[in-house]
N, C-alpha and C positions, 0 to 999 in steps of 0.2 A: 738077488733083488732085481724085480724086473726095472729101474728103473736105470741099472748097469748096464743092464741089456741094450737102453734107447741107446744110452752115449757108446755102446761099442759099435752101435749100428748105423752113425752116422758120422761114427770119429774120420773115414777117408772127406766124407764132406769138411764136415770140420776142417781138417787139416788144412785144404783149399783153401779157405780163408783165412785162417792163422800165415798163411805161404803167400797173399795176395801181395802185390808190386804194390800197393797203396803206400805200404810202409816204408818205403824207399823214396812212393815220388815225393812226399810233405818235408820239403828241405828248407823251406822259407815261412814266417810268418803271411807272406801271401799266402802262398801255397796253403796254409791251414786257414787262412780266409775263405777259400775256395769249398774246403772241405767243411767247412762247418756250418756253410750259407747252404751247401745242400743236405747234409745230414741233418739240420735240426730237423727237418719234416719227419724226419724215421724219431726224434725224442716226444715229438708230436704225438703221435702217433700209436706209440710204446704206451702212451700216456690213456691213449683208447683202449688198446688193450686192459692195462689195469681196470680201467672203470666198467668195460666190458664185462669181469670176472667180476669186480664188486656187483653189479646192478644181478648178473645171475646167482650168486649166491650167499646173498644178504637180502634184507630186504631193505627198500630202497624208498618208500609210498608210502603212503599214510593212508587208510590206521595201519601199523603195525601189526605185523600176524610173524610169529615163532617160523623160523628158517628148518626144514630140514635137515641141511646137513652143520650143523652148529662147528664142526672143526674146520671144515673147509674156510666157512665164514671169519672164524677167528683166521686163520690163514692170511686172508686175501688183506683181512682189516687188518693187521698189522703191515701189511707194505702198505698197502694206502696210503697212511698213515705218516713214513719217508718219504713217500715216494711223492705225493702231494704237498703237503704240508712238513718238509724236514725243519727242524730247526738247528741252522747251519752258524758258523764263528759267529761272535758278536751277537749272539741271542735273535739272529733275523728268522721267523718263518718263511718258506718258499718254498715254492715246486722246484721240481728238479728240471721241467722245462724250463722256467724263469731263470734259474742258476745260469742252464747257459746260453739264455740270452746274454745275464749278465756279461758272459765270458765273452759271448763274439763282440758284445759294445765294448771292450777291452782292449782286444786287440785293431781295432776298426773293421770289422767285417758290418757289411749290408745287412741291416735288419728291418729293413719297411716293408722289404716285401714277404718277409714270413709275419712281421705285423698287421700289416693289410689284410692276409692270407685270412688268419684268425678271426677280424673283424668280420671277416665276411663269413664266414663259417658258423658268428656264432645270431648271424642275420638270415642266414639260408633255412628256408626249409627242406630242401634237397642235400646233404652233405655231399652226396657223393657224383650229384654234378658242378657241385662248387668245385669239386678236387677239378673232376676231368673237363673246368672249362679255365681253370685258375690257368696263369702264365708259370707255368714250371713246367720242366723236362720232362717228358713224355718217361724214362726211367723212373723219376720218382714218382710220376701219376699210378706208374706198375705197382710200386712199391707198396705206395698207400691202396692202392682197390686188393689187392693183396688179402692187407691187415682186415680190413672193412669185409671183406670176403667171410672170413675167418669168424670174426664180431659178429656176425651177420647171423652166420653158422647157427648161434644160440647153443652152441655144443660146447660147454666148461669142459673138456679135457682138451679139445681142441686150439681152444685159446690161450690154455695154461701152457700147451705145447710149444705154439707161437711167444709166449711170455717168456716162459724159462729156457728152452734151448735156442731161440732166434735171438736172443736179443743181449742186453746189456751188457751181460756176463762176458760177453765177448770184448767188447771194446776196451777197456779199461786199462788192462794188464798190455794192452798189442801199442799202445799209445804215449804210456805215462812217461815212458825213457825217451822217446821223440823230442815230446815237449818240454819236458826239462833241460835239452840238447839244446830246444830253443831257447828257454830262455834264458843259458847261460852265454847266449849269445846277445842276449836282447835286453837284457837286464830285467829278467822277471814280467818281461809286459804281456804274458800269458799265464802269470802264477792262479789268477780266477779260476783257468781250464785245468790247470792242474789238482787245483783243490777239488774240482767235481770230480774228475778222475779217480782221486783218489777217495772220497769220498764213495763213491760206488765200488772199489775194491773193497773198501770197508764193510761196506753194507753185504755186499753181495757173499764175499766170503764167509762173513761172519752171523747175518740174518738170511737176507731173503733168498740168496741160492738153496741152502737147507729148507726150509721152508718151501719154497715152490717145489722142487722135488716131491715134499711130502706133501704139496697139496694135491699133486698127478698122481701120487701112489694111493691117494683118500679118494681121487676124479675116478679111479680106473678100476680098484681094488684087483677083482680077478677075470674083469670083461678082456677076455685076449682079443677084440673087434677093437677095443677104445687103446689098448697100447699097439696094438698096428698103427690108428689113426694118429697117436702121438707119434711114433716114430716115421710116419710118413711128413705129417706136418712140422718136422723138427727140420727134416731134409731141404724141406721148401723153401722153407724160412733162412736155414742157412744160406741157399741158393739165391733166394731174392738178395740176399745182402751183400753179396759177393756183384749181384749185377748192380747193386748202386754204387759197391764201392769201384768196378768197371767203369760207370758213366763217369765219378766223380776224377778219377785217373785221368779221362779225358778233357774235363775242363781246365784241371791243372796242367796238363800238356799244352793245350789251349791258349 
């Protein structure tokens, strides 16, 4: 299966960040204050990619005209689907960037200025000099034109690449015993973050990893040009995230 192929051919990357010192420096609920006032921009973001992939391959405008590729479509529509709109404990719908906001308003981390961020963003007609004029670290500006790069691209396997091997799948599982470490020291005052944690182990394991996989084996079929391009972009991506999780090292030291 070529799609064994991507992950054996990026597993030394991978490993790099699986091996990243991040997981050692978050020893304090500051310390994940730190972390999570920079990282939402990368859940931001993830969140573009998603919509990225729905607007290319569904249709998205009115009138309605038949998608070509109808399995990719269902694909993409079924994360959407979590991934925007979950309905989480207590019958709440939400996004999975809202969840954690919820989370960093839990433990008191700064959220005005990724709320600000937002406002502005959704007042801009330029997105992507709102990123590169916004007050945030020159690292995560990298991050984000990165993503937007990629978006940009108009290339579905490209993006699927950036979706499914940069992203989510990673975090969840490298975190969830951290945080729980926390908060058997803190009496649960980040049980929110843990829920989303978990939560995405769920999902990912059990829906959308399987699924995204088979949406790049539906993107790619037998073009060996578009699974280079994936497995080039899978590398990136991984890289990109190892440099944020770099910057973020350093504000925590900070």
């Amino acid at each position: 299966m070529k799609t064994q192929r991507v992950i054996e051919n990026i597993a030394s990357t991978q490993e790099n960040l699986v091996n990243h010192k991040i997981y050692n420096k978050i020893e304090s609920i500051d310390d994940l204050k730190v972390f999570m006032e920079n990282h939402i921009y990368a859940v931001w973001d993830f969140m573009s990619l998603l919509k990225g992939l729905q607007i290319n391959l569904t249709c998205t405008m009115n009138p309605w005209t038949p998608v070509e590729n109808t399995e990719a479509a269902r694909f993409i529509n079924e994360i959407v689907l979590e991934e925007e709109t979950d309905e989480i404990s207590g019958g709440i719908i939400t996004s999975h960037f809202e969840l954690y906001l919820e989370s960093m308003k839990q433990i008191g981390a700064e959220t005005s200025q990724v709320n600000n961020f937002i406002s502005v963003i959704k007042e801009s007609s330029d997105y992507r000099k709102t990123i590169n004029d916004f007050n945030i670290h020159a690292d995560i500006k990298s991050f984000l034109n990165f993503t937007f790069d990629i978006i940009e691209s108009g290339e579905s396997h490209k993006i699927a690449s950036a979706f499914t091997f940069g992203r989510e799948n990673v975090i969840p599982d490298m975190f969830i015993s951290l945080v729980k470490s926390l908060n058997e020291k803190n009496s649960d005052i980040a049980n929110k973050f843990v829920y989303y944690l978990e939560r995405h182990i769920e999902l990912d394991g059990d829906d959308h990893g399987p699924i995204a996989l088979k949406m790049i084996e539906n993107l790619c079929g037998d073009d060996e040009k578009k699974w280079e391009d994936v497995t080039e972009i899978a590398k990136k991506s991984i890289q990109m995230r190892i440099k944020l999780w770099d910057h973020i090292c350093n504000e925590i030291k900070s």
